[in-house]
N, CA, C and O atoms as a GROMACS GRO file, in nm:
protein
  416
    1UNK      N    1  17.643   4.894  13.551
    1UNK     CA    2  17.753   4.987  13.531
    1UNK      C    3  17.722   5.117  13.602
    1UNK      O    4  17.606   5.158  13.618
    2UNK      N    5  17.840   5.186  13.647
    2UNK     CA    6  17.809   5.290  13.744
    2UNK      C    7  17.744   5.323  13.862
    2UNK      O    8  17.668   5.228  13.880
    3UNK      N    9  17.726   5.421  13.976
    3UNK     CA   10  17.716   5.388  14.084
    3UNK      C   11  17.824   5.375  14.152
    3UNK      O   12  17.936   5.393  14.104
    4UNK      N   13  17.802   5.345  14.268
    4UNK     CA   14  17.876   5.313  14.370
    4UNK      C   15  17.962   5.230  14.397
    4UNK      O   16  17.916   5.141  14.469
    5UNK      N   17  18.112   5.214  14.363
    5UNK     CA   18  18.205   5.127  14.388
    5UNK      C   19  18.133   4.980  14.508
    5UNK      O   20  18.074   4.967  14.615
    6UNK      N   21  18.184   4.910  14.411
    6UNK     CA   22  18.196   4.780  14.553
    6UNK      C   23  18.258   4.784  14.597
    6UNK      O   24  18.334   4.864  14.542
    7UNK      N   25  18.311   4.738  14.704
    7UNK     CA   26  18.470   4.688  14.780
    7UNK      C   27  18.543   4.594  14.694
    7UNK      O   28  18.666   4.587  14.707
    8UNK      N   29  18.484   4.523  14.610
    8UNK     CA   30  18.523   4.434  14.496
    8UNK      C   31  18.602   4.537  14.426
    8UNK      O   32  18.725   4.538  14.424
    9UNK      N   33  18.502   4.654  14.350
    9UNK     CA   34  18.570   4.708  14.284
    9UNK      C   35  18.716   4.808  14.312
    9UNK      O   36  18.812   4.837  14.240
   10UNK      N   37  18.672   4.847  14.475
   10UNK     CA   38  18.750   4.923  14.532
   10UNK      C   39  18.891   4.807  14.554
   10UNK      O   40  18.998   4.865  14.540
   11UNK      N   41  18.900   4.695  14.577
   11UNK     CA   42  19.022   4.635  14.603
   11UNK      C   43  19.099   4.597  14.457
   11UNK      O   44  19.221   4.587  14.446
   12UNK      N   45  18.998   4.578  14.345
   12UNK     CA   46  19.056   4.538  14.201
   12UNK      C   47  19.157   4.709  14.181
   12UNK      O   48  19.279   4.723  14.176
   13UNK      N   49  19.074   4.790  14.175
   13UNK     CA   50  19.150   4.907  14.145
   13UNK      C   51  19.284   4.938  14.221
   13UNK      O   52  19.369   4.999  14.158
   14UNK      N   53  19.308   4.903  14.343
   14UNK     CA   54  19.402   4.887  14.436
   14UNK      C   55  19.511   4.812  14.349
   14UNK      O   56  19.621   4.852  14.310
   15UNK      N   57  19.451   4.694  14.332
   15UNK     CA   58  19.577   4.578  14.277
   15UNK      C   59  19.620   4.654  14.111
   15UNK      O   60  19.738   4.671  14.081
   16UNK      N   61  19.552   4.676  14.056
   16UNK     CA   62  19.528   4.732  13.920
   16UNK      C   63  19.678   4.826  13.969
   16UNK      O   64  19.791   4.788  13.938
   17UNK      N   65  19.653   4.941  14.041
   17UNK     CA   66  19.705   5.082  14.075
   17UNK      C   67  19.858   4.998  14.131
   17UNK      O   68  19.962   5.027  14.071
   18UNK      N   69  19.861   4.927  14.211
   18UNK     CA   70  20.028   4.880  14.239
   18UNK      C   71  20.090   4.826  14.123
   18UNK      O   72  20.195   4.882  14.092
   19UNK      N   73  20.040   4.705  14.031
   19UNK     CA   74  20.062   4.710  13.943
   19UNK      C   75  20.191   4.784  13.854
   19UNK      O   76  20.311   4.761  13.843
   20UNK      N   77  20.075   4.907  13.787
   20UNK     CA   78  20.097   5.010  13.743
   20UNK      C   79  20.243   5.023  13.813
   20UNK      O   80  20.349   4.986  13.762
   21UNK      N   81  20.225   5.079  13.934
   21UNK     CA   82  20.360   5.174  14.017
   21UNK      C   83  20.486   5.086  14.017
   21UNK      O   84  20.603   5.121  14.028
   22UNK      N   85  20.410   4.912  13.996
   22UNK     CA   86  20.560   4.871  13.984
   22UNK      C   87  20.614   4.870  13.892
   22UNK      O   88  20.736   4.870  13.901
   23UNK      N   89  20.551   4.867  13.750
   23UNK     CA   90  20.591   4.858  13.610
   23UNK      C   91  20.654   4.993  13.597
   23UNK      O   92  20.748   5.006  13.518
   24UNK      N   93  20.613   5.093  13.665
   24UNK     CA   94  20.693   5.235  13.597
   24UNK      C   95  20.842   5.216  13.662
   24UNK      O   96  20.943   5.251  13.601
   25UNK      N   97  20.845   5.162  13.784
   25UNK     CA   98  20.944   5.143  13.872
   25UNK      C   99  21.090   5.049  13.795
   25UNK      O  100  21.210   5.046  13.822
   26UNK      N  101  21.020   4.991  13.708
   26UNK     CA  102  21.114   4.900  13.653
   26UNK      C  103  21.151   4.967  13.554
   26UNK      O  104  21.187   4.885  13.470
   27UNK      N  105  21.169   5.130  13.493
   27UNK     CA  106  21.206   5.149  13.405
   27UNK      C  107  21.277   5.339  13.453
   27UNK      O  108  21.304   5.439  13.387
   28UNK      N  109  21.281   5.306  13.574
   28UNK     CA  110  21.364   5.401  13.680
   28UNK      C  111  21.521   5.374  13.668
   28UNK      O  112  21.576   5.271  13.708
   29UNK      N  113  21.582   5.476  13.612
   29UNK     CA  114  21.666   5.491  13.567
   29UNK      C  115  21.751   5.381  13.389
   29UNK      O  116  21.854   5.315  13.381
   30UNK      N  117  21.674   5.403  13.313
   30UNK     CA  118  21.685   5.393  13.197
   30UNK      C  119  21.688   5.506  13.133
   30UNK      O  120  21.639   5.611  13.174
   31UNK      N  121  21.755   5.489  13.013
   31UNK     CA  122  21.768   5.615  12.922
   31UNK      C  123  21.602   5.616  12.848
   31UNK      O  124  21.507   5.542  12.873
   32UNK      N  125  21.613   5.734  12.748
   32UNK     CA  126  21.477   5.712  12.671
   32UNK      C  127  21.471   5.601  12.597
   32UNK      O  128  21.373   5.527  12.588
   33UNK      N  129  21.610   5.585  12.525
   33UNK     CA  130  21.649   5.488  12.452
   33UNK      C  131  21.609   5.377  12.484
   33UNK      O  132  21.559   5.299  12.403
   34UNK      N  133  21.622   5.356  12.596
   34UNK     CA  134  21.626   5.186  12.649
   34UNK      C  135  21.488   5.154  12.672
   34UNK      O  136  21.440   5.042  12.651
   35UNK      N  137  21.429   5.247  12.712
   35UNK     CA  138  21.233   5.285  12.738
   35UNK      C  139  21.156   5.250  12.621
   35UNK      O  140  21.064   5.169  12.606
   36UNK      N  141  21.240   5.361  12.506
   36UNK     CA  142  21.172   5.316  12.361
   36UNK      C  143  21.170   5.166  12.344
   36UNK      O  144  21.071   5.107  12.386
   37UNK      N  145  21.262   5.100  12.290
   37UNK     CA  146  21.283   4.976  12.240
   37UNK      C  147  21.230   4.877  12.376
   37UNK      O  148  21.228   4.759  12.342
   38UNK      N  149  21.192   4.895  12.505
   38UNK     CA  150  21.129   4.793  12.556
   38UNK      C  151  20.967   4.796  12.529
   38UNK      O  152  20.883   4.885  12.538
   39UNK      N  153  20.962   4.634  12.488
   39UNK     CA  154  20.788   4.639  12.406
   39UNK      C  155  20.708   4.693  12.567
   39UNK      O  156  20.602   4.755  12.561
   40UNK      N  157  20.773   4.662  12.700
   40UNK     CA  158  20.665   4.676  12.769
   40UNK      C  159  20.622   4.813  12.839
   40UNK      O  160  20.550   4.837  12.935
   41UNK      N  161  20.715   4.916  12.728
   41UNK     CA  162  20.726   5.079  12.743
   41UNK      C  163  20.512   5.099  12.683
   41UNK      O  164  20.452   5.169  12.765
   42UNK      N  165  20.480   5.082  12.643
   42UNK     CA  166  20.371   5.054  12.546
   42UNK      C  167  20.244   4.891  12.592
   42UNK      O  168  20.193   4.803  12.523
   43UNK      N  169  20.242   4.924  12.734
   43UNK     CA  170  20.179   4.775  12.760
   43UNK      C  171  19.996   4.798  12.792
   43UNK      O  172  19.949   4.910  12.775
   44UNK      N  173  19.928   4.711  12.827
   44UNK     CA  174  19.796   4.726  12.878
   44UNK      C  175  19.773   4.616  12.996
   44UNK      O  176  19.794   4.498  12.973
   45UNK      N  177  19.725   4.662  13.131
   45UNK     CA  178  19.734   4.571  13.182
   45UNK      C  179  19.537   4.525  13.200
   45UNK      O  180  19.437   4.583  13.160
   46UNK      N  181  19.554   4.418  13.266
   46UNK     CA  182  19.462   4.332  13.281
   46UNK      C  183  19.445   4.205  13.385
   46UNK      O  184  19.537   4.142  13.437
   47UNK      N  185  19.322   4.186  13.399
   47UNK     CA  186  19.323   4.029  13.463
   47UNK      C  187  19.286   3.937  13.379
   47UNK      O  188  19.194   3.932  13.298
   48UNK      N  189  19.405   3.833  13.420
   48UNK     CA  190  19.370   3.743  13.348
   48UNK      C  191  19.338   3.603  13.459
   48UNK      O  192  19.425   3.575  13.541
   49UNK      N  193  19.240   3.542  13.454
   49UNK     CA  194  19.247   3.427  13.595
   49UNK      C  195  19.212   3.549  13.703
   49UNK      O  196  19.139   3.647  13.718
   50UNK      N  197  19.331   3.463  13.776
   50UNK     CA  198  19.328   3.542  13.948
   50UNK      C  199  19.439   3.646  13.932
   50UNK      O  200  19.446   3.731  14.021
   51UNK      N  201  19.524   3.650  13.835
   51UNK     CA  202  19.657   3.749  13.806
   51UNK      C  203  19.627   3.896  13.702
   51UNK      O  204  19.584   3.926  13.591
   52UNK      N  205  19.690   3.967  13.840
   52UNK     CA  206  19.711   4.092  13.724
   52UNK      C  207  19.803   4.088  13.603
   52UNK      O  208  19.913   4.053  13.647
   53UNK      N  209  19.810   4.104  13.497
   53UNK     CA  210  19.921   4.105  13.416
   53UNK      C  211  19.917   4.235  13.313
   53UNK      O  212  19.821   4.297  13.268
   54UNK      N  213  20.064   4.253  13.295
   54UNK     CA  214  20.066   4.302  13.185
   54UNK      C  215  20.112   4.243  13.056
   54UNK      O  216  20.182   4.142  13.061
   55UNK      N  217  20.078   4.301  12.926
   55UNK     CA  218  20.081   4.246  12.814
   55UNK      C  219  20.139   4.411  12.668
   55UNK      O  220  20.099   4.527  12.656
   56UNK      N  221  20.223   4.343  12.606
   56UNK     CA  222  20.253   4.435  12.512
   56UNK      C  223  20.156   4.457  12.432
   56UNK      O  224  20.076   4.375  12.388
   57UNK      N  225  20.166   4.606  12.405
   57UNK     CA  226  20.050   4.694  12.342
   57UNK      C  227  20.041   4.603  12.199
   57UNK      O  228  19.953   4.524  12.168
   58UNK      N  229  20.129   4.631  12.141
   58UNK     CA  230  20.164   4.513  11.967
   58UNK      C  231  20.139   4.400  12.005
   58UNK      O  232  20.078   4.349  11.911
   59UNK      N  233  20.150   4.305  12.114
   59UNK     CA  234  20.123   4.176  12.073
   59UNK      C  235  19.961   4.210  12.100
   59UNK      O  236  19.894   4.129  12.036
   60UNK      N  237  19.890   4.289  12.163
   60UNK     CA  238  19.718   4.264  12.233
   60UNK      C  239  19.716   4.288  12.060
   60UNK      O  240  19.689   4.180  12.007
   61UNK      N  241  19.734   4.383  11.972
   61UNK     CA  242  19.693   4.427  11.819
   61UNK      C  243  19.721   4.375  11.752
   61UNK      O  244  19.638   4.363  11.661
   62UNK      N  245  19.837   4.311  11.736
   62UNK     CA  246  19.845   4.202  11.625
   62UNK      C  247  19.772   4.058  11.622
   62UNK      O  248  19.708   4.015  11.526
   63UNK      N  249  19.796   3.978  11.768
   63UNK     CA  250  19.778   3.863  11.822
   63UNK      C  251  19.692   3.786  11.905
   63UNK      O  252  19.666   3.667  11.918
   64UNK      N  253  19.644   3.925  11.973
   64UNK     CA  254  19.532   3.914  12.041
   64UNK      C  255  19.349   3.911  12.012
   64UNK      O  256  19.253   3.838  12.038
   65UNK      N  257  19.377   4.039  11.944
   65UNK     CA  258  19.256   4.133  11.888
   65UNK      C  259  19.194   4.102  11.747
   65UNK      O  260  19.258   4.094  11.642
   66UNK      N  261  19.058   4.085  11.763
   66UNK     CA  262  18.982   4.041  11.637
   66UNK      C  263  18.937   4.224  11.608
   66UNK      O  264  18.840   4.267  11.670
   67UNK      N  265  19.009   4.311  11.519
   67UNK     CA  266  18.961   4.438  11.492
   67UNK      C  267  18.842   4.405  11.394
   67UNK      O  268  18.795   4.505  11.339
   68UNK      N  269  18.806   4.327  11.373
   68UNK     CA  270  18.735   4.317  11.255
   68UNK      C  271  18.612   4.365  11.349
   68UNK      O  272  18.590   4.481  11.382
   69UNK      N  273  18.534   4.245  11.385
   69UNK     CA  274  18.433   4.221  11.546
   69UNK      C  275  18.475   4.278  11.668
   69UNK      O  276  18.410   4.260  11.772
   70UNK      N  277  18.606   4.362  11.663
   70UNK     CA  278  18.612   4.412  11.776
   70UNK      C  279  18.602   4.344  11.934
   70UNK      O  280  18.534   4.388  12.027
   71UNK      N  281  18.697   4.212  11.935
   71UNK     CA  282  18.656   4.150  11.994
   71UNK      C  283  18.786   4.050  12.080
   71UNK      O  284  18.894   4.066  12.023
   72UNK      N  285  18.791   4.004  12.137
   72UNK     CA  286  18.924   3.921  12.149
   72UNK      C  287  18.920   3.822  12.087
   72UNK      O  288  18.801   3.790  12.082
   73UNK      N  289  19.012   3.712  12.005
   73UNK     CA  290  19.014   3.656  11.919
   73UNK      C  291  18.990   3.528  12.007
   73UNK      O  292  18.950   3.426  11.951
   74UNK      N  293  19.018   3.532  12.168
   74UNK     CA  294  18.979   3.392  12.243
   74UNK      C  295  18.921   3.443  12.356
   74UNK      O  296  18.964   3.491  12.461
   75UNK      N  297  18.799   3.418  12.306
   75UNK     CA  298  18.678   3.414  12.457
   75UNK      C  299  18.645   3.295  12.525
   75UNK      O  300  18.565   3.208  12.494
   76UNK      N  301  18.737   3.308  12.643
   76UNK     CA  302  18.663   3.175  12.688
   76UNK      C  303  18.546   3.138  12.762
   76UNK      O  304  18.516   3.023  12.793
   77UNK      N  305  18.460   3.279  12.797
   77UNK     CA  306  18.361   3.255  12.864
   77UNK      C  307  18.290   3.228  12.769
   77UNK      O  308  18.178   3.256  12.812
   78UNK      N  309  18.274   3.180  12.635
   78UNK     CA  310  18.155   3.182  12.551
   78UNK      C  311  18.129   2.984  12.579
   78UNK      O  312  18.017   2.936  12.561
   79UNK      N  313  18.237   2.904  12.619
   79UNK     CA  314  18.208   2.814  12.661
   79UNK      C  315  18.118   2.804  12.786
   79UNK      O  316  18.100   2.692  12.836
   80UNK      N  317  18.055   2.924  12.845
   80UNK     CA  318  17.999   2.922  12.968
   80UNK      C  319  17.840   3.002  12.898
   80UNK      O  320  17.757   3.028  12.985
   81UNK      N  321  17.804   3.034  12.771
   81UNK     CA  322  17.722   3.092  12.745
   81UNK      C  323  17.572   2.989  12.788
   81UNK      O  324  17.458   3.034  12.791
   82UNK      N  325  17.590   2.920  12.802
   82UNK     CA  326  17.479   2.846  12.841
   82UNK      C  327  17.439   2.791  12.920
   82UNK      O  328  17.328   2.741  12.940
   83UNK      N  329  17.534   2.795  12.978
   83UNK     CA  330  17.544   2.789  13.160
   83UNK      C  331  17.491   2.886  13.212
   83UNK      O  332  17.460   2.885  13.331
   84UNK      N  333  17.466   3.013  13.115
   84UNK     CA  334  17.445   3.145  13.195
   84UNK      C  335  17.332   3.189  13.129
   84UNK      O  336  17.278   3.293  13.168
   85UNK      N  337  17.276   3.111  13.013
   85UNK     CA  338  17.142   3.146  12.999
   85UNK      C  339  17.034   3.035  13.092
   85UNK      O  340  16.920   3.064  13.128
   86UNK      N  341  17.082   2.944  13.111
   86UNK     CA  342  17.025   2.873  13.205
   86UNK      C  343  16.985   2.979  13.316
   86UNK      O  344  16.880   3.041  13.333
   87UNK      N  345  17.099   2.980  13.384
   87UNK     CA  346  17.130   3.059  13.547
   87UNK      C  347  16.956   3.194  13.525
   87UNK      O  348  16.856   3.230  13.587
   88UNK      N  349  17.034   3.218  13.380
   88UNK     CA  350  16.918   3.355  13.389
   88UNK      C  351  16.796   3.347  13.357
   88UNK      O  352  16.725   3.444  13.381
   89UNK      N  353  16.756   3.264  13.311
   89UNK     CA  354  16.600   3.187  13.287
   89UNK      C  355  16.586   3.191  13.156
   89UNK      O  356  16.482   3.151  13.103
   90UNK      N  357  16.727   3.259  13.058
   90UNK     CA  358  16.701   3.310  12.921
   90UNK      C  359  16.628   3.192  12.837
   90UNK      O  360  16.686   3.084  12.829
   91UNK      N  361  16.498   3.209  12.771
   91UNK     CA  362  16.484   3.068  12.665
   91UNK      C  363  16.514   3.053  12.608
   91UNK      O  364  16.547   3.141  12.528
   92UNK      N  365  16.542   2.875  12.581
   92UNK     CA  366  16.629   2.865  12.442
   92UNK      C  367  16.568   2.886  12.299
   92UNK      O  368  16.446   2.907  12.300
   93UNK      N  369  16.618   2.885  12.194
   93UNK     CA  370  16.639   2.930  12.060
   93UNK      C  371  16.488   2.818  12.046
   93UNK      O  372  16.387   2.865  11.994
   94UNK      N  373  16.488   2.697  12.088
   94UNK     CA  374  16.389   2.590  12.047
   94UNK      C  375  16.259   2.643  12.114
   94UNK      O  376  16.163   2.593  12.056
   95UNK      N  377  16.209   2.748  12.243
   95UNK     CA  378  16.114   2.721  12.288
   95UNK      C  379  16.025   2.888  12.272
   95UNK      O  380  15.927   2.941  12.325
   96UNK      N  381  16.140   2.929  12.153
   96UNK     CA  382  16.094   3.105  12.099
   96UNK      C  383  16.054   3.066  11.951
   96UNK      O  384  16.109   2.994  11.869
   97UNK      N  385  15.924   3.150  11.947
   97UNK     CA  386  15.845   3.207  11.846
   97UNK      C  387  15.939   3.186  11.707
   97UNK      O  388  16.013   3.283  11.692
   98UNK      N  389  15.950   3.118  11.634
   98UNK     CA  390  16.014   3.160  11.485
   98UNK      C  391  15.986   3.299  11.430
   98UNK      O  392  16.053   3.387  11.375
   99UNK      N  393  15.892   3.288  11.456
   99UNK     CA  394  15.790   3.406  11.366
   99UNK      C  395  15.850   3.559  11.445
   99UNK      O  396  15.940   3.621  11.389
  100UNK      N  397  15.792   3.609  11.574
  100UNK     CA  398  15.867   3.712  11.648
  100UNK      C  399  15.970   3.710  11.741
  100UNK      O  400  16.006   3.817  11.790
  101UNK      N  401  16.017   3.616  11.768
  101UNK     CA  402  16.171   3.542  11.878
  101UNK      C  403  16.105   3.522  11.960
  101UNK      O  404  16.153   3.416  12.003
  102UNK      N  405  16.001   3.552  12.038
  102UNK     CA  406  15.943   3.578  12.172
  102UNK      C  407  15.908   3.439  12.219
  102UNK      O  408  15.838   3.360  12.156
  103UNK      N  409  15.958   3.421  12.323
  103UNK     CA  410  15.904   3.274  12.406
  103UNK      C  411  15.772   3.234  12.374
  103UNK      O  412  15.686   3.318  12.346
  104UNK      N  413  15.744   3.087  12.376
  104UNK     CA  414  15.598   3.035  12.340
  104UNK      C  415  15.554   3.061  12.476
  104UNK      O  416  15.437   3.037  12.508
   0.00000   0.00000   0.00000
């Protein structure tokens, strides 16, 4: 975290930033009225996959969001958690210390 932009990061922020400019664009020339009552007056955007999207602020809090754990209620990279302790040399639960966690 922090440091020096990638070009990764520099092109996500790009797509992120149009985004944005088009969603305000779609609410160019509406009353307040009509602004209020649209859920996507109140949105958060994100990637999801390969797509930017946006998503209503109430559905991410009601439907989305584990406030409890603070967490999203569907992670799907946790199906990849071990794929990625592999990758990282992390040891498994079977070949650590009971006693202090620490690898045998």
């Amino acid at each position: 975290q922090g440091g020096t932009p990638s070009p990764m990061d520099r092109v996500r922020a790009v797509r992120l930033a149009v985004k944005c400019v088009q969603l305000l664009e779609d609410f160019a020339g509406k009353s307040r009225d009509e602004i209020a009552e649209d859920e996507m007056s109140v949105a958060v955007i994100g990637i999801k996959g390969a797509s930017v999207v946006f998503g209503p602020m109430e559905r991410l809090e009601k439907e989305e969001t584990d406030w409890k754990d603070r967490r999203p209620k569907k992670e799907y990279w946790l199906k990849l958690k071990a794929v990625v302790d592999t990758l990282s040399g992390r040891p498994k639960e079977s070949d650590c210390c009971e006693t202090c966690g620490k690898a045998k």
